[in-house]
N, C-alpha and C positions, 0 to 999 in steps of 0.2 A: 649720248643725250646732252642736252643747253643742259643748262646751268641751272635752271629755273625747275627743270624735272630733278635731278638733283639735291637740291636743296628739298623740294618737297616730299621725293621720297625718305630721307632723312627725317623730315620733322616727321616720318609717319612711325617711322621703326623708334625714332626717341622718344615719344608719345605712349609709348608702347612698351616700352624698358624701364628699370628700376634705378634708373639714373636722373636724374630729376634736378630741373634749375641749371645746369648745366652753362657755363658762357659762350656766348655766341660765335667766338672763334671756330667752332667745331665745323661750321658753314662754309668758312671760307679754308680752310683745310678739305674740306668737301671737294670745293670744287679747284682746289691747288693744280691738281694735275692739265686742267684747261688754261688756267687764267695766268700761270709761270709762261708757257707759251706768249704772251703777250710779250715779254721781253727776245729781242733780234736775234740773241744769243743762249736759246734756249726752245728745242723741237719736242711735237710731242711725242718721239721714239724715247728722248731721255725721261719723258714724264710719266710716260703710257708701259713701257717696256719692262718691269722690274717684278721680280718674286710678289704673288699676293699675299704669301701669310707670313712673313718677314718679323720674328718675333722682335718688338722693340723693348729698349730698355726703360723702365720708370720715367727719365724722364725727357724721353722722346715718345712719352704715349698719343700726345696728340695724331700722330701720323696711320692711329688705325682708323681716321677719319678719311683719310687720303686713300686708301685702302679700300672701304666701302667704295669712293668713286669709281677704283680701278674694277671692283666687282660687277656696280652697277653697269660701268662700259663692256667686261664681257659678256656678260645677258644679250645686250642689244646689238655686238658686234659679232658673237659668236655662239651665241644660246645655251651656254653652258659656263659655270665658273671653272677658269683654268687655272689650274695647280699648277702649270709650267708656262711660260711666256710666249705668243706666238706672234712669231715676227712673218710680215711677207702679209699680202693684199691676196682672199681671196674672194671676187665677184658672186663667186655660190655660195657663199656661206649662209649656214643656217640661221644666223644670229636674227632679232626680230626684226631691226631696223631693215635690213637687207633682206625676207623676206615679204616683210611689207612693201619694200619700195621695187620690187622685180617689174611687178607692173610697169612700173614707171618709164622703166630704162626707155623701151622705143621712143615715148612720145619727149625725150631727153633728146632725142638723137634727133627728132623733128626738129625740135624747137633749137637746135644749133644750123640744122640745114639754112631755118628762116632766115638764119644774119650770118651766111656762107661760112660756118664754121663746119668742121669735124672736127668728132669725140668719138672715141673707141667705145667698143662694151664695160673691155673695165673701167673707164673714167666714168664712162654713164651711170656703171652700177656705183659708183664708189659717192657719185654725186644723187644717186635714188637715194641713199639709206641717210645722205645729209639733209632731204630734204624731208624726210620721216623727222629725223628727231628736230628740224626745224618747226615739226607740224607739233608734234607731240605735247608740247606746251600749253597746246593751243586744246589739245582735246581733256587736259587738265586742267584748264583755264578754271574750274569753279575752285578747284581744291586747293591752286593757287591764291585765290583769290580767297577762299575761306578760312585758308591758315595762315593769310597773312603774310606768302614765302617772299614776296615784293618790296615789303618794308623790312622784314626779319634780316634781308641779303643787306639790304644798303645799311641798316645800324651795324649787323656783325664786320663790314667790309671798314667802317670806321673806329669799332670797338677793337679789331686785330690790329690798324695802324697804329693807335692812338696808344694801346697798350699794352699790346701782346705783341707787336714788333721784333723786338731781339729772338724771343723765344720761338718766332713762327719763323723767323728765317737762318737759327741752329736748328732747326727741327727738316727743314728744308736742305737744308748743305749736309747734315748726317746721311742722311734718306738716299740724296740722290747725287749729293757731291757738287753740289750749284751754291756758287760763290755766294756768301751772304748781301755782298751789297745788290747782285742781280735782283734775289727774293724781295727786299726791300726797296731797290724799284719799282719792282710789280705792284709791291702794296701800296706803293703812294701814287701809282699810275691808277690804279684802281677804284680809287676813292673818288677821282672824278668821273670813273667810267662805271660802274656801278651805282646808278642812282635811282630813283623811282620813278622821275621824269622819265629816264632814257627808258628803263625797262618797259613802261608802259605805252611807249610811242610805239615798242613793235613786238605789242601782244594781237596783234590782228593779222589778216593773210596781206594784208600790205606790207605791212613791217620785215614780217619773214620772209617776202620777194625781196623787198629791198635787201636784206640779210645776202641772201643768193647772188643778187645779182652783183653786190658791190662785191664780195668774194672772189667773184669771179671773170670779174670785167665787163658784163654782160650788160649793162645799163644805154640804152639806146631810146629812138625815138619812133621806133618801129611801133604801127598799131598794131600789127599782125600778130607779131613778137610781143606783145603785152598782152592782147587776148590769150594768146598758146601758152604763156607761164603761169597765167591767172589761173587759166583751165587745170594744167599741171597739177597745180596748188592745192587746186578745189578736190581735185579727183585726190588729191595724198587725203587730205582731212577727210574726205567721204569713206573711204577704205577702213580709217579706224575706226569701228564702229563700237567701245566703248575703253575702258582702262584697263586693259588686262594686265598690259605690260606693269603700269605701276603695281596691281595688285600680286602679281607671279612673282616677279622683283625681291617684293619684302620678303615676301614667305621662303622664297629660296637662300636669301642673303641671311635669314632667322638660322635656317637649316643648316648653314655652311659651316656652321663655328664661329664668326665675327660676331662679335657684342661691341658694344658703344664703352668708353671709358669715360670716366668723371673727370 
């Protein structure tokens, strides 16, 4: 899932715990395991790929936020939380994002035909379940907007530079062995790419086209090819016909033994 699902579903389980007032650092450790990817020198096999219940020590507690992410990703990548790490692409997988986007795959494979490209089934599947949790957002839209997840991101993304810096990027090099100054790029890269403007420009099925298509090189002048991704689009948000996933999510993530720390 983006960022934005994330982060929301977080404010819902901390909302919800006897941990209270908490700093807003806990967000952007949330979503660490996406947004360390941003640096050239850093995939997310090293970010994604690690033990989930990794007992840390005192005072590397921040990283049972990072944790949560990696829980929240196997729900939607493989529908079940995984006690052991699974490496390797599979196209059938159960996970929700990949269930929801099956439909997709053919009219994926159309909509490459229009502008003479081929894509395999697995790239199509791998690009259906991107375009789920591209939508996802979007079918949260109130809850974002309700709780404020918009504005929460961009103050904790400058509350971690500004002063939790050193500690978020020893918390980061324990964790995963990635150089401090890498971490510490991220977060000063971040501060102008996490902003409320930028998030709000592509909270609508525009945005998350553009998302897609810049991702992937796919941006042309084609009317045809603009109709067929629009359509694409439309038919992902129409499929989801309500929150499930965020709501199965918390309650399983309650179940698993993860609690939030202070």
């Amino acid at each position: 899932m983006l960022m934005l699902t994330h982060t929301c579903l977080l404010q819902k389980i901390m909302d919800s715990s006897n941990v209270k007032n908490s700093d807003p650092d806990i967000y952007i450790y949330n979503i660490a395991p996406d947004l360390l990817t941003l640096h050239p020198d850093i995939n997310a096999n090293q970010t994604h790929f690690i033990d989930r219940f990794i007992q840390a020590p005192p005072d590397h507690k921040r990283t049972a936020y990072i944790m949560f992410h990696l829980l929240v990703d196997d729900l939607a990548h493989y529908g079940s939380i995984c006690l052991q790490c699974r490496e390797g692409f599979d196209p059938h997988s159960e996970g929700y994002t990949y269930v929801k986007g099956r439909h997709l795959i053919e009219s994926i494979v159309e909509l490459y035909k229009i502008i003479g490209k081929d894509i395999s089934y697995n790239e199509a599947a791998y690009r259906s379940h991107l375009i789920i949790e591209m939508i996802y957002d979007l079918v949260i839209l109130s809850h974002i907007h309700g709780d404020g997840s918009i504005e929460l991101l961009e103050d904790a993304i400058h509350f971690t530079f500004d002063r939790k810096c050193n500690e978020f990027c020893e918390d980061i090099s324990w964790l995963y062995g990635i150089q401090k100054d890498y971490a510490r790029d991220v977060l000063k890269n971040a501060v102008s790419y996490i902003t409320k403007e930028r998030m709000n420009r592509i909270m609508n099925i525009e945005g998350r086209i553009r998302l897609f298509t810049d991702r992937f090189g796919l941006r042309n002048d084609s009317a045809l090819f603009a109709d067929a991704i629009s359509t694409l689009f439309q038919d992902a948000l129409q499929s989801i016909e309500n929150e499930e996933f965020l709501q199965q999510s918390a309650a399983t993530i309650r179940n698993c033994g993860w609690y939030p720390t202070d």
